[in-house]
N, CA, C and O atoms as CSV, one atom per row, in Angstrom:
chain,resi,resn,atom,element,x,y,z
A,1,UNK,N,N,80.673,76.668,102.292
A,1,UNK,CA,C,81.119,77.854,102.980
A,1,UNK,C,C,81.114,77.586,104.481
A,1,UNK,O,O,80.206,76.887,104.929
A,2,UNK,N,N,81.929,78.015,105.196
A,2,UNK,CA,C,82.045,77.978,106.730
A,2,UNK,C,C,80.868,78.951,107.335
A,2,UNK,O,O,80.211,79.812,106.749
A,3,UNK,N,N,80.832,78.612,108.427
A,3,UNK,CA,C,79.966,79.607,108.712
A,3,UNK,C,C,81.096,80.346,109.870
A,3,UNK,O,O,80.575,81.221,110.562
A,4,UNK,N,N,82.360,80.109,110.094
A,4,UNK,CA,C,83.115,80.774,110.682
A,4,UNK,C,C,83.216,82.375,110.836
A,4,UNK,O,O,83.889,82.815,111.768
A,5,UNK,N,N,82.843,82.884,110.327
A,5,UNK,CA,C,82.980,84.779,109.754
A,5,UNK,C,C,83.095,84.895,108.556
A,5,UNK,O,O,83.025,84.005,107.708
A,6,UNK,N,N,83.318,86.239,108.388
A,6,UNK,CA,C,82.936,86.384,106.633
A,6,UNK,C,C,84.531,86.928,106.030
A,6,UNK,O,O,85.383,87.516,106.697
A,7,UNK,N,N,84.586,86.670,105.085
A,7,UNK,CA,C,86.049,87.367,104.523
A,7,UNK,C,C,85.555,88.051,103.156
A,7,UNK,O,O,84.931,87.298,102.408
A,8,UNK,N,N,85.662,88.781,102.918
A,8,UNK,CA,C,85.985,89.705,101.711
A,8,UNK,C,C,87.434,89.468,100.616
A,8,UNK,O,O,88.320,90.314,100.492
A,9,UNK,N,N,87.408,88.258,99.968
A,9,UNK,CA,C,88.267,88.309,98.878
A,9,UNK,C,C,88.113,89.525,97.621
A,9,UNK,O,O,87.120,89.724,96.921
A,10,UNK,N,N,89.242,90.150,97.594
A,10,UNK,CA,C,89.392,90.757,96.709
A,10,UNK,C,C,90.805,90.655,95.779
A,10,UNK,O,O,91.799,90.056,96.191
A,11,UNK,N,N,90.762,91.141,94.832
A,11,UNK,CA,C,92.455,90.799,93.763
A,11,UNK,C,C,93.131,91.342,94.460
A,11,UNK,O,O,94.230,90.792,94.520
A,12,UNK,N,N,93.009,92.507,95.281
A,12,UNK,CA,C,93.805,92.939,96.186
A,12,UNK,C,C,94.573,92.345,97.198
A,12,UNK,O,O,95.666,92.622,97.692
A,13,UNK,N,N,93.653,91.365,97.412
A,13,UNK,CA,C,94.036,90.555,99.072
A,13,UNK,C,C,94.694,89.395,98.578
A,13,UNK,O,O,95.403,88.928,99.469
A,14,UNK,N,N,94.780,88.413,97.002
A,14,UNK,CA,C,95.043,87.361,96.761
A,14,UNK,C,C,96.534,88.234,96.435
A,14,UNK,O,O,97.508,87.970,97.138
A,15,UNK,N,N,96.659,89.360,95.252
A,15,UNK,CA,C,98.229,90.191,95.083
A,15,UNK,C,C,99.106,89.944,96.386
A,15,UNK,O,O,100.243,89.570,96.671
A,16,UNK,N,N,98.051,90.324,96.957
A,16,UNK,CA,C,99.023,90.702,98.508
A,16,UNK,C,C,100.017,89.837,98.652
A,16,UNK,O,O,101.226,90.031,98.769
A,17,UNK,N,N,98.922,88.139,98.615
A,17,UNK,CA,C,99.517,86.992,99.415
A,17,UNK,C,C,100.519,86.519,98.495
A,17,UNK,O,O,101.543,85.947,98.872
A,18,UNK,N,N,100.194,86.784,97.132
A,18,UNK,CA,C,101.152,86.658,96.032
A,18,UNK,C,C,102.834,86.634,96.343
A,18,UNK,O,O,103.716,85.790,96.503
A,19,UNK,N,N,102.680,88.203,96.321
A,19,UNK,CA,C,103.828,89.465,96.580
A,19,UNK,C,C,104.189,88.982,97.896
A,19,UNK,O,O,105.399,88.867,97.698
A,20,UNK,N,N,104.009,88.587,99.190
A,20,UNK,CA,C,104.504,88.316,100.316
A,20,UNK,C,C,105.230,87.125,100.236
A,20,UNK,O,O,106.225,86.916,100.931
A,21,UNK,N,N,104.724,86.235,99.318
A,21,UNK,CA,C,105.113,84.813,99.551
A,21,UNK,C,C,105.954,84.879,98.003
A,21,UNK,O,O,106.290,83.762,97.607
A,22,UNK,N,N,106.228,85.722,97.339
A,22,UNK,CA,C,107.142,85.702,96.521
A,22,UNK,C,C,106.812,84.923,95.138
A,22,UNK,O,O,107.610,84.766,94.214
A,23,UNK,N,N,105.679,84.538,95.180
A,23,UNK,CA,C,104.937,83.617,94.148
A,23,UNK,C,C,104.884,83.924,92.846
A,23,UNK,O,O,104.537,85.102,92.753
A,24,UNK,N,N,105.077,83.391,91.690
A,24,UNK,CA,C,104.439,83.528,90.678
A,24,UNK,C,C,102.621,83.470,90.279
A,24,UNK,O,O,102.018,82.397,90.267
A,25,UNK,N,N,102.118,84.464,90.052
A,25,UNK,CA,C,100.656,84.603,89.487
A,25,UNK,C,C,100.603,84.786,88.261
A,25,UNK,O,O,101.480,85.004,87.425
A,26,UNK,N,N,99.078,84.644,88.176
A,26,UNK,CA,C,98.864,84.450,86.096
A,26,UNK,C,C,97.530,85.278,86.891
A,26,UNK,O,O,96.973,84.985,87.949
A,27,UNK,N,N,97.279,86.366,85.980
A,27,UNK,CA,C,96.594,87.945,85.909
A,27,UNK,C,C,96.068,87.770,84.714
A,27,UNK,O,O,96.848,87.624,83.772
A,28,UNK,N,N,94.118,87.734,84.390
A,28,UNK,CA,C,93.289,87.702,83.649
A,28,UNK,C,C,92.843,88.920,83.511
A,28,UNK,O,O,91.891,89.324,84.179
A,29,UNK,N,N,93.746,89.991,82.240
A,29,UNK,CA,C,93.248,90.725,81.791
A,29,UNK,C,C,92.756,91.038,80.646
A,29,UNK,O,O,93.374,90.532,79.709
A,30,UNK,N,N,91.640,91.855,80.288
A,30,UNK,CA,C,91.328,91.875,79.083
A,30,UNK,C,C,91.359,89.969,77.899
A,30,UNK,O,O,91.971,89.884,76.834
A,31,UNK,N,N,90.943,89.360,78.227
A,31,UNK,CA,C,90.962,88.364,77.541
A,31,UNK,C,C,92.029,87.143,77.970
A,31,UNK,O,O,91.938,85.925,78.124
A,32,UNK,N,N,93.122,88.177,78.080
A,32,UNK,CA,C,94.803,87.556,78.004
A,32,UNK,C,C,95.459,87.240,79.288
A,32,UNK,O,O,95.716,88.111,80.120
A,33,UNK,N,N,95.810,85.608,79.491
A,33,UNK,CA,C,96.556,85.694,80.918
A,33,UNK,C,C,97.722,86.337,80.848
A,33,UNK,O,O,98.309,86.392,79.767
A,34,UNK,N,N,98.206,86.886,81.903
A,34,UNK,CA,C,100.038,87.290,82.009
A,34,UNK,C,C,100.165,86.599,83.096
A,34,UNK,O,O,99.457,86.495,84.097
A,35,UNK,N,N,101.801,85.835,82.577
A,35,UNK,CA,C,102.726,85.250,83.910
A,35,UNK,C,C,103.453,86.511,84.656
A,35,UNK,O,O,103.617,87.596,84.097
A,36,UNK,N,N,103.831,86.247,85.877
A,36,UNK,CA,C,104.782,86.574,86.356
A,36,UNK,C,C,105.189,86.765,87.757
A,36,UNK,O,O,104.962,85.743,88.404
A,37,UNK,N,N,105.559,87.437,88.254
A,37,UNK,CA,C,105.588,87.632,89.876
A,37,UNK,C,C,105.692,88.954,89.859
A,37,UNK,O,O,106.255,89.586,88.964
A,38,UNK,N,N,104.998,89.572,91.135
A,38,UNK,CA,C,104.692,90.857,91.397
A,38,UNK,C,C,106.009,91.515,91.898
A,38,UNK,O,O,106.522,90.984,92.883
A,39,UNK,N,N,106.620,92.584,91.365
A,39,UNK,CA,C,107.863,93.082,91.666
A,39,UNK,C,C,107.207,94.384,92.545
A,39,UNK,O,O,107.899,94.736,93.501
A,40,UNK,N,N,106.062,95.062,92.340
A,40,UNK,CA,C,105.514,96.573,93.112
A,40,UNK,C,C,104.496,96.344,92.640
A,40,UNK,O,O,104.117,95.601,91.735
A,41,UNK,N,N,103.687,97.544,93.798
A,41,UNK,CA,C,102.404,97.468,93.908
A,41,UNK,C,C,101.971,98.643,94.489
A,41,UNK,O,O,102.680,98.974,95.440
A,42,UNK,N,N,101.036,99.401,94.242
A,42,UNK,CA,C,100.255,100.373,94.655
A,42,UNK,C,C,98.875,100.408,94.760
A,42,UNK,O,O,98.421,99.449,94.136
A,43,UNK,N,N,97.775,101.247,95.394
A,43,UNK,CA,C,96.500,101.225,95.118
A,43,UNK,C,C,95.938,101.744,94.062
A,43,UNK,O,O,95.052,102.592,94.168
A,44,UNK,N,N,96.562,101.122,92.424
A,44,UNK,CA,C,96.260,101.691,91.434
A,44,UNK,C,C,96.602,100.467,90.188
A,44,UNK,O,O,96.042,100.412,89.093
A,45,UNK,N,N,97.289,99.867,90.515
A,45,UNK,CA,C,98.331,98.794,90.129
A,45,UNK,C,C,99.112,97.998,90.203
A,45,UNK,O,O,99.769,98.216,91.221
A,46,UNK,N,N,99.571,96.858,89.526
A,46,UNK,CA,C,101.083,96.164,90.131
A,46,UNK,C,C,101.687,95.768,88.779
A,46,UNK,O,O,101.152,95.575,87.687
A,47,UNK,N,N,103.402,95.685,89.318
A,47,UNK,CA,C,104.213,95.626,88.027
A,47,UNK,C,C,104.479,94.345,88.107
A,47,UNK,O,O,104.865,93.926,89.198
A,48,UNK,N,N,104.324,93.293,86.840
A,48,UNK,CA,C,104.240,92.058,86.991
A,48,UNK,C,C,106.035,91.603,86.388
A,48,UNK,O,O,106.389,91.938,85.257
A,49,UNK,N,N,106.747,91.022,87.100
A,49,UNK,CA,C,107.934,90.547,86.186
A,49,UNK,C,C,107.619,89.245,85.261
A,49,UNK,O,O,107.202,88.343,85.988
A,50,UNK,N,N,107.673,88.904,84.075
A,50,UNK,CA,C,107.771,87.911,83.442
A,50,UNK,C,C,109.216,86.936,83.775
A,50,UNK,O,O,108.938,85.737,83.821
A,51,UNK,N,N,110.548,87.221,83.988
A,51,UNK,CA,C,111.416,87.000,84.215
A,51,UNK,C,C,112.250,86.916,83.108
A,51,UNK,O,O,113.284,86.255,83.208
A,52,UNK,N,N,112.026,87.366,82.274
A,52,UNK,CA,C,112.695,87.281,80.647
A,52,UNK,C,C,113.106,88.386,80.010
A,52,UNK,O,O,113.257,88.602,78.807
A,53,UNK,N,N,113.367,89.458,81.507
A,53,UNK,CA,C,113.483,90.988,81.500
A,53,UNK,C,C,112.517,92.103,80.987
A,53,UNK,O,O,112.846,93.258,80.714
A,54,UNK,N,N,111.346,91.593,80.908
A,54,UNK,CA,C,109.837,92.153,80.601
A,54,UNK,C,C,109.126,92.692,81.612
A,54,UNK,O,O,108.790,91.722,82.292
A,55,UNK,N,N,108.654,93.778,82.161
A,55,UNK,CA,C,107.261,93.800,83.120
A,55,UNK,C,C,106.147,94.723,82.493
A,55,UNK,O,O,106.395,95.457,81.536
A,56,UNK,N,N,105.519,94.684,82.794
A,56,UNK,CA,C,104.237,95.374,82.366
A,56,UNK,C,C,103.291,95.861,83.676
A,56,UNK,O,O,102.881,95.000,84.454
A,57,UNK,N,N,102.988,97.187,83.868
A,57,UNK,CA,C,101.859,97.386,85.001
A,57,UNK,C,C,100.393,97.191,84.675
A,57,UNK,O,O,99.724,97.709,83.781
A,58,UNK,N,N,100.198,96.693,85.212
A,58,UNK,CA,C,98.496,96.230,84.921
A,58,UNK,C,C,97.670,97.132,86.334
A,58,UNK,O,O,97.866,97.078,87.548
A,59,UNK,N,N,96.748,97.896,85.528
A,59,UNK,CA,C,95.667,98.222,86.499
A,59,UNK,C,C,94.535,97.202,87.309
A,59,UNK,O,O,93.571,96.601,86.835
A,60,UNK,N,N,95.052,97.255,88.734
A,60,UNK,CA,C,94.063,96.680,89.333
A,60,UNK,C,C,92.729,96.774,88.822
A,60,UNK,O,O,92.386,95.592,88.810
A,61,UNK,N,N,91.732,97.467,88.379
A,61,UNK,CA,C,90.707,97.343,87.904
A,61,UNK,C,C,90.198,96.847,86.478
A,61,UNK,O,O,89.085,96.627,86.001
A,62,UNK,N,N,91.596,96.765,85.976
A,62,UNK,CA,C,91.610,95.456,84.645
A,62,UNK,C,C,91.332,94.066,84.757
A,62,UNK,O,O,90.809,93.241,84.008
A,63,UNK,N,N,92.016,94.020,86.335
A,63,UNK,CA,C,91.684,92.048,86.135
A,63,UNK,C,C,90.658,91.927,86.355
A,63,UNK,O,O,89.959,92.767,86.922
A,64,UNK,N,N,90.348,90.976,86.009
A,64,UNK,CA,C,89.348,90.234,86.082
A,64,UNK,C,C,89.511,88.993,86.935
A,64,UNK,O,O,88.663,88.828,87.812
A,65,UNK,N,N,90.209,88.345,86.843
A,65,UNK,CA,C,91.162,86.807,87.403
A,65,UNK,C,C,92.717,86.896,88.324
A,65,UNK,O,O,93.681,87.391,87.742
A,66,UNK,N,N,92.836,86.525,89.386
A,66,UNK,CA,C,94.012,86.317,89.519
A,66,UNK,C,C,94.154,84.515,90.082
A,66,UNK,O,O,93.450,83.879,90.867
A,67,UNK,N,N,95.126,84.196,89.446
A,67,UNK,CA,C,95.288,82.351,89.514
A,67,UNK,C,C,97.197,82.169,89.976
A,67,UNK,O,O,98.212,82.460,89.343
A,68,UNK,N,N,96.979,81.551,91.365
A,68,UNK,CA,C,98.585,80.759,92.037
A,68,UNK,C,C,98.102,79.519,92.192
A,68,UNK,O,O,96.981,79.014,92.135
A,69,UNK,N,N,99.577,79.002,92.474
A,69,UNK,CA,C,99.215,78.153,93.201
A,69,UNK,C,C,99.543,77.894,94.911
A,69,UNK,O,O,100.357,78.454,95.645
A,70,UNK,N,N,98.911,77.204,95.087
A,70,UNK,CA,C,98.960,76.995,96.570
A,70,UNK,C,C,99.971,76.749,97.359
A,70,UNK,O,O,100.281,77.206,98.459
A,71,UNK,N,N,100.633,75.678,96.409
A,71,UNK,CA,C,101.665,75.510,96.685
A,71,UNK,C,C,102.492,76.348,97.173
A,71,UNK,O,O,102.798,76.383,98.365
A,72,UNK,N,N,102.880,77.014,96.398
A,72,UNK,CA,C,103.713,78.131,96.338
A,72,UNK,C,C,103.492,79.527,97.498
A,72,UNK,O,O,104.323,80.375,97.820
A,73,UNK,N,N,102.246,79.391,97.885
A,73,UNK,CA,C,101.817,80.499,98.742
A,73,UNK,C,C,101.780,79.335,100.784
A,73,UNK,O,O,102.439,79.708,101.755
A,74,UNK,N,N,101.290,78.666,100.786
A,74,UNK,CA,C,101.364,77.822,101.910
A,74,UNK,C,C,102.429,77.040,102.261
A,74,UNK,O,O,102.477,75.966,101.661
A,75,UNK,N,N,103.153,77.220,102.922
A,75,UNK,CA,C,104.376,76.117,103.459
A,75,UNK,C,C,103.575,75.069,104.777
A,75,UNK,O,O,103.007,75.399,105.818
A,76,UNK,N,N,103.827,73.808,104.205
A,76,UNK,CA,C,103.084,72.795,105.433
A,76,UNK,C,C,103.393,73.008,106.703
A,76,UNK,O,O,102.617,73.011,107.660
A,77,UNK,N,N,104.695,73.210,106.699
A,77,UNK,CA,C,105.681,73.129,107.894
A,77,UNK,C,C,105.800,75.008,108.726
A,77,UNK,O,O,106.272,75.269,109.832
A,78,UNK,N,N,105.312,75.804,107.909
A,78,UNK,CA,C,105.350,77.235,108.254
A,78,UNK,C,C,107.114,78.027,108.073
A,78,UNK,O,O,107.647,79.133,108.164
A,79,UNK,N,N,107.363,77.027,107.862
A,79,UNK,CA,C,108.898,77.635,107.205
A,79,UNK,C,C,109.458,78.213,106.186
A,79,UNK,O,O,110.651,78.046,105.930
A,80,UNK,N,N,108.469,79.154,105.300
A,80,UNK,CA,C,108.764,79.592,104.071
A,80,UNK,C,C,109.327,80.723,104.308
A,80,UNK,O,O,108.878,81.470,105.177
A,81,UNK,N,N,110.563,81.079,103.465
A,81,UNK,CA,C,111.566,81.811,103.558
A,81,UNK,C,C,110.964,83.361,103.346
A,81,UNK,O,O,111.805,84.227,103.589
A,82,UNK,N,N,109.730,83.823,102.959
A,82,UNK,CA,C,109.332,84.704,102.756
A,82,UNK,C,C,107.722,84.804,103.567
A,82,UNK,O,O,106.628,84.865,103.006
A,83,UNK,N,N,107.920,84.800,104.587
A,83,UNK,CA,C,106.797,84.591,105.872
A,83,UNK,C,C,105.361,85.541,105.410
A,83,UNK,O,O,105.473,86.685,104.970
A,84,UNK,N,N,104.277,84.980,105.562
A,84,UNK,CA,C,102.878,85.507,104.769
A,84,UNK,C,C,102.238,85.152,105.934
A,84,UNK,O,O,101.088,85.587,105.874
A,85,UNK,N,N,102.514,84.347,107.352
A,85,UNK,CA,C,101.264,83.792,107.454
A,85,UNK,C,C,100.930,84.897,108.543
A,85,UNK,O,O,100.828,86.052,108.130
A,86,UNK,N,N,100.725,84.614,110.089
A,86,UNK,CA,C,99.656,84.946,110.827
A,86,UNK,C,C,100.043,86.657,111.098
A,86,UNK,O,O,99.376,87.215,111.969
A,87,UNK,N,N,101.158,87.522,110.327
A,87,UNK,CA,C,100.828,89.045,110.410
A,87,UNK,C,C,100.434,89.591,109.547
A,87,UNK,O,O,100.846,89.489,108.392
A,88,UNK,N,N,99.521,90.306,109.951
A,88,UNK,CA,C,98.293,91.386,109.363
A,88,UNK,C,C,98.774,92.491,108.322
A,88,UNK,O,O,99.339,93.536,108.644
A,89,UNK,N,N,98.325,91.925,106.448
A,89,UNK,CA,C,98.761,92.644,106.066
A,89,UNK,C,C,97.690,93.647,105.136
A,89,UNK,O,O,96.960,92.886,104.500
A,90,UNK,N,N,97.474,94.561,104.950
A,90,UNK,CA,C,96.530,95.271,104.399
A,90,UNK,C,C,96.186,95.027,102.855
A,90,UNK,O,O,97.308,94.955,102.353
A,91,UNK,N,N,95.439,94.893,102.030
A,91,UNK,CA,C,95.380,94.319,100.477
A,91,UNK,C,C,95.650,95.422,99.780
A,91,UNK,O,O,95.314,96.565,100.090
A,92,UNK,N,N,96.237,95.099,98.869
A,92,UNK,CA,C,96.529,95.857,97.996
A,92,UNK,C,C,94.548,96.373,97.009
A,92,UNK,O,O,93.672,95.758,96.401
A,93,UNK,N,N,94.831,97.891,97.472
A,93,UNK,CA,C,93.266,98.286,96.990
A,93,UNK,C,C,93.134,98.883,95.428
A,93,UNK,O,O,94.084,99.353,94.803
A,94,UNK,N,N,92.404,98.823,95.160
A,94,UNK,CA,C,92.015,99.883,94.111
A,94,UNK,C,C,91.226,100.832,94.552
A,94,UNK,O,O,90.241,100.616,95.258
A,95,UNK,N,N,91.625,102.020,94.144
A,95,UNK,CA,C,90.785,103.757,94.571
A,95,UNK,C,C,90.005,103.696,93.324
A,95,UNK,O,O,89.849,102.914,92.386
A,96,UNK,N,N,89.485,105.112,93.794
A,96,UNK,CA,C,88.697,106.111,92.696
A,96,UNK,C,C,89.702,106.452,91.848
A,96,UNK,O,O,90.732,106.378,92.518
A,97,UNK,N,N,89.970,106.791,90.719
A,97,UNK,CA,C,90.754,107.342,89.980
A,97,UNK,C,C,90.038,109.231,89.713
A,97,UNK,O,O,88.875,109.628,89.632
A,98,UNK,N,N,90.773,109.643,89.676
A,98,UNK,CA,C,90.699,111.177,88.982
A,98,UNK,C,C,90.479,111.556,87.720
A,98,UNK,O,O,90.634,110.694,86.855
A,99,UNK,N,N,90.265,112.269,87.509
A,99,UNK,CA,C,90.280,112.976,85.835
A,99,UNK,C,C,91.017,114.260,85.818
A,99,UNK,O,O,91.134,114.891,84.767
């Protein structure tokens, strides 16, 4: 660990970088991975596309896991067509829910 400052990872904050950088993620819910890439997102959920004309919303407080790759989220050169890096973006949260 760095001793640089502290960061707070949450599924929220990895979705985010997901969804910005246009990435495909694999979402550990309930037992079962799902592929796909994040098409929407709210502080309640996100709708995952499979690309095979399938999505499914999964409640943020279902996963358990979220897995990219790096690749796909970091450009060496900073030239990725879907820009993630140095502006400030808020994570996608999970609330309280209601009854």
């Amino acid at each position: 660990m760095s001793g640089k400052g502290s960061t707070l990872f949450t599924v929220g904050t990895l979705l985010r970088h997901a969804q910005d950088a246009g990435a495909p993620v694999r979402l550990l819910v309930q037992g079962t991975w799902l592929d796909g890439r994040i098409v929407g997102a709210d502080g309640l959920g996100v709708v995952l596309d499979d690309g095979n004309a399938q999505q499914v919303l999964v409640r943020l407080d279902a996963i358990v896991a979220v897995s990219f790759s790096r690749a796909d989220i970091d450009e060496p050169d900073d030239r990725a067509a879907r820009s993630h890096g140095r502006r400030r973006r808020d994570p996608i949260e999970a609330g309280p829910v209601g009854g």
